[in-house]
Each structure stands twice: as C-alpha cells, then as structure tokens.
C-alpha positions in Angstrom: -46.1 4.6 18.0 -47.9 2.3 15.3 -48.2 3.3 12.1 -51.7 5.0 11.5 -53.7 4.7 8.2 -52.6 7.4 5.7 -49.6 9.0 8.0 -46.9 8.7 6.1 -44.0 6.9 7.7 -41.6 10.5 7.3 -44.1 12.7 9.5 -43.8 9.4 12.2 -40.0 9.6 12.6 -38.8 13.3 12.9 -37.8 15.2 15.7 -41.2 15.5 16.6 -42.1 12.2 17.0 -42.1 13.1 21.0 -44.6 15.1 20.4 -46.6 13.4 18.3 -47.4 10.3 21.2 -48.8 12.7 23.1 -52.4 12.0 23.6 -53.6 15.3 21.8 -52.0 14.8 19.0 -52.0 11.0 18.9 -55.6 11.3 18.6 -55.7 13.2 15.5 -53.4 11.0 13.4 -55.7 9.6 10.5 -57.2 12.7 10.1 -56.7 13.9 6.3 -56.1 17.2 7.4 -53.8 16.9 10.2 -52.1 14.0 8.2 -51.8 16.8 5.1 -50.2 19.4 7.6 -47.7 17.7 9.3 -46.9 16.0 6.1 -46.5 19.7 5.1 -45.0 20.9 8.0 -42.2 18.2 7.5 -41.5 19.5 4.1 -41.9 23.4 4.5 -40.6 24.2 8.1 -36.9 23.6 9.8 -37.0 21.5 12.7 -37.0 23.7 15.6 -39.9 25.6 14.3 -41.4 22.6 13.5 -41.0 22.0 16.9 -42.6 24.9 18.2 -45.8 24.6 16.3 -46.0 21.1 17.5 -45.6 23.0 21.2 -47.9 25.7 20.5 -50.7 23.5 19.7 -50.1 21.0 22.9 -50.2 24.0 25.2 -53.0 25.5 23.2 -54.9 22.4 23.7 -53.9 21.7 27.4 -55.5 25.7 28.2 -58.6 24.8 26.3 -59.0 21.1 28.6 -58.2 23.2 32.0 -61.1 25.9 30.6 -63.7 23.7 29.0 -63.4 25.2 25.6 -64.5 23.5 22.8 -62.6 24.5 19.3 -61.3 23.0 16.1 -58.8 20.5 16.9 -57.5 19.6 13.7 -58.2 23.2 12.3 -55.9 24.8 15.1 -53.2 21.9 14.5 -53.2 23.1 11.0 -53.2 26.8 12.1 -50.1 26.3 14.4 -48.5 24.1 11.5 -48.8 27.3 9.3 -48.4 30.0 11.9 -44.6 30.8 11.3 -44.0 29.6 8.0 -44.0 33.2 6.4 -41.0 33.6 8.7 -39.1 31.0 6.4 -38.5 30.9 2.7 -37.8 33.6 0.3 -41.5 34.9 0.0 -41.8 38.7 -0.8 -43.4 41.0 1.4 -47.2 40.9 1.5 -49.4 43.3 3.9 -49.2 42.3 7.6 -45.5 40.8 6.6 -44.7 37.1 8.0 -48.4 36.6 10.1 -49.9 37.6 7.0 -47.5 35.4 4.7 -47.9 32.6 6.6 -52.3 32.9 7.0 -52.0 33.3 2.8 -49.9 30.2 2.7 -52.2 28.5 5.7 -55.1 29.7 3.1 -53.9 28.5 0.2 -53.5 24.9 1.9 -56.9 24.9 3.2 -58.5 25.7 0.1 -56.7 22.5 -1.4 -57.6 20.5 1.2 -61.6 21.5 0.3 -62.1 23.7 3.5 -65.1 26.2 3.2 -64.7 29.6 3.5 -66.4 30.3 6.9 -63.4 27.7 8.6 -60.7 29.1 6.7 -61.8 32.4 7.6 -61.4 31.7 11.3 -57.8 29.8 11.0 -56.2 32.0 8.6 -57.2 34.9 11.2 -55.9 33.2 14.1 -52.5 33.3 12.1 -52.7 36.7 10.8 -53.4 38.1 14.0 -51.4 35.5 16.3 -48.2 38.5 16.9 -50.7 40.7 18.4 -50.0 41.7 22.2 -53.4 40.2 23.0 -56.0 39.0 21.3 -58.7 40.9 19.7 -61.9 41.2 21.8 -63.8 39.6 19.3 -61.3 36.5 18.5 -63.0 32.9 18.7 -61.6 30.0 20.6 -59.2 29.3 18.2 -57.7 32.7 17.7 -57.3 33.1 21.3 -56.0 29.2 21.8 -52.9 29.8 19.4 -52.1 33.1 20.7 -51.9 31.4 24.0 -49.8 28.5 22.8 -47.2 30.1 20.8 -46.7 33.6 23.2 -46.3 31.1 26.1 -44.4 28.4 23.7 -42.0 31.2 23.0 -41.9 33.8 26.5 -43.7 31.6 28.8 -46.4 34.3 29.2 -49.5 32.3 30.3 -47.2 29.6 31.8 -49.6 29.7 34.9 -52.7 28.8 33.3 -50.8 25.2 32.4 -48.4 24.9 35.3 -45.3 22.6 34.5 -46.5 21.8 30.9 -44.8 24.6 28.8 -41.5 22.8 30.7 -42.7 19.0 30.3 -43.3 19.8 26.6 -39.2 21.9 26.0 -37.9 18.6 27.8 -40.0 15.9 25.5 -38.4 18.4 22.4 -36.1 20.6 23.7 -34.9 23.7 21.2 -32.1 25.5 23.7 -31.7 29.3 23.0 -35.1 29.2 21.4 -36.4 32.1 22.3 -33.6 34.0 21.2 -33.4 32.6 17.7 -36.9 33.2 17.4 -36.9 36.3 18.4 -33.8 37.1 16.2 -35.9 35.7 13.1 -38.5 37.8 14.1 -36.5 40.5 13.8 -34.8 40.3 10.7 -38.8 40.3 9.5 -39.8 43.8 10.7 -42.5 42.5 12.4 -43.6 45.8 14.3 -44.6 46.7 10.7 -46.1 43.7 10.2 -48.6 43.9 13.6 -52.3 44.6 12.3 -54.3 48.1 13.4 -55.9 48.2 16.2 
C-alpha cells in the first residue's frame, strides 16, 4: 500500500495493515478523521482488539453494500475504533460501564477533532448501546451497522447476511480463541450491569 497524505507511516505497518488494503477502508485513508482514529487506535487499543474494530467495521460496511444503506463511513470507522476501548485501561466505572466508557472516550475524541453535536450524538450512541441484544427500534444506520459488525465479528450472529466474509476477514487477520478472550474481558467488566434500560 502507498503511503497516503497525512497517514502516518505507524498506522500503515501494524497487524492491521491486511485490513487496511481492503477497499473500504483503503478508501478512507486521507481522511483527517479516520487518519486521527486509527492513529488513535494504534496508540490506545492492543492488537487483537484492534483487530476486531478493524473487522467490525468491514463487515459493518459489507451489510450496508448488500442493503443499500447509506451511513457515515468515516464516522462508523471512528465508532468501531472506539467501541471497546472502555474494556482496556484503568478507567473507573462510569454509568453504562465499558459501552459507556468507551462512547465518553469516542466523545471526547470527536469533540477534538471539531465534530458537531448532532454527529457525535449518533456515534457515541452507536457505542453506548452497541452490547445490546438488538438494536433499539429507533437506532440509525450507524447504530444498527456496528451492532451488526461487532456481534457477528465476535459470535458470527448475522454471518448470513455477508456469507463467507466474517471468515475471509478472521483469515486476512486472524485472532484464534477470540471469542473467548473477548468474552472473558467482557466479563471481568460486569457488563450485564453495564447493558442500558430498555
């Protein structure tokens, strides 16, 4: 992959970088945001999660090509960037536990990055709520779109919406045991107190 105006060269040559060349996300290279939150995403998350939000989006995106449904590209990368980084670090508890550590920290990065409130709104929702069994009947595109992505990423719920991709993706960057560390991580969270009201 060339190098892209304002990537830096670190986000180009991790793990991810089999990831990155795929066409979804090649296209949004360049683009301050997404350049900010992989940049980010290098610095703040391990690998394999890194790896998963990566996933998440790429399946998110392939579900929204199949449908037809138009959504924030570079907003949802960001989302699924942020969407499990309350489950890392040594951030206290805050209400709705990691989902709602990891919109705040989604939020805060958003607001730095000049977003206005109405956008940040709908992405810092879509990670706050992304734990949910399903979706909230009044979720938009992108709330619905990384629920999809990171519940199929992780159980391969969905899986026959995009058939074969949620396995192309795990062979491009493959995390064995996944699932289980996840949902070990998970765990050690409490998220069933952390799952918003109904």
């Amino acid at each position: 992959m060339a190098a892209r105006r304002g990537v830096p060269p670190e986000v180009l040559s991790g793990p991810w970088r089999p990831l990155l060349v795929q066409p979804p996300l090649a296209e949004l290279l360049g683009d301050p945001l997404v350049d900010a939150a992989l940049l980010e995403m290098g610095r703040v998350l391990p690998p394999r999660i890194a790896l998963h939000s990566l996933r998440t989006f790429l399946l998110a995106d392939a579900r929204a090509r199949v449908r037809g449904i138009g959504y924030d590209r570079a907003g949802l990368l960001a989302a699924a960037v942020f969407h499990d980084t309350g489950l890392t670090g040594g951030a206290g508890r805050v209400r709705g536990g990691f989902p709602g550590r990891s919109a705040e920290s989604l939020d805060r990065f958003l607001a730095g990055h000049g977003v206005d409130d109405g956008r940040r709104g709908t992405l810092t929702r879509a990670v706050r709520e992304h734990m949910r069994p399903v979706p909230a009947r009044d979720a938009g595109p992108e709330a619905r779109l990384l629920h999809f992505g990171a519940w199929l990423d992780v159980t391969g719920r969905g899986g026959r919406q995009v058939p074969g991709e949620r396995r192309r993706l795990a062979e491009l960057a493959p995390t064995p045991w996944f699932a289980v560390s996840f949902s070990a991580r998970v765990a050690a969270c409490a998220v069933r107190r952390a799952l918003p009201a109904r």
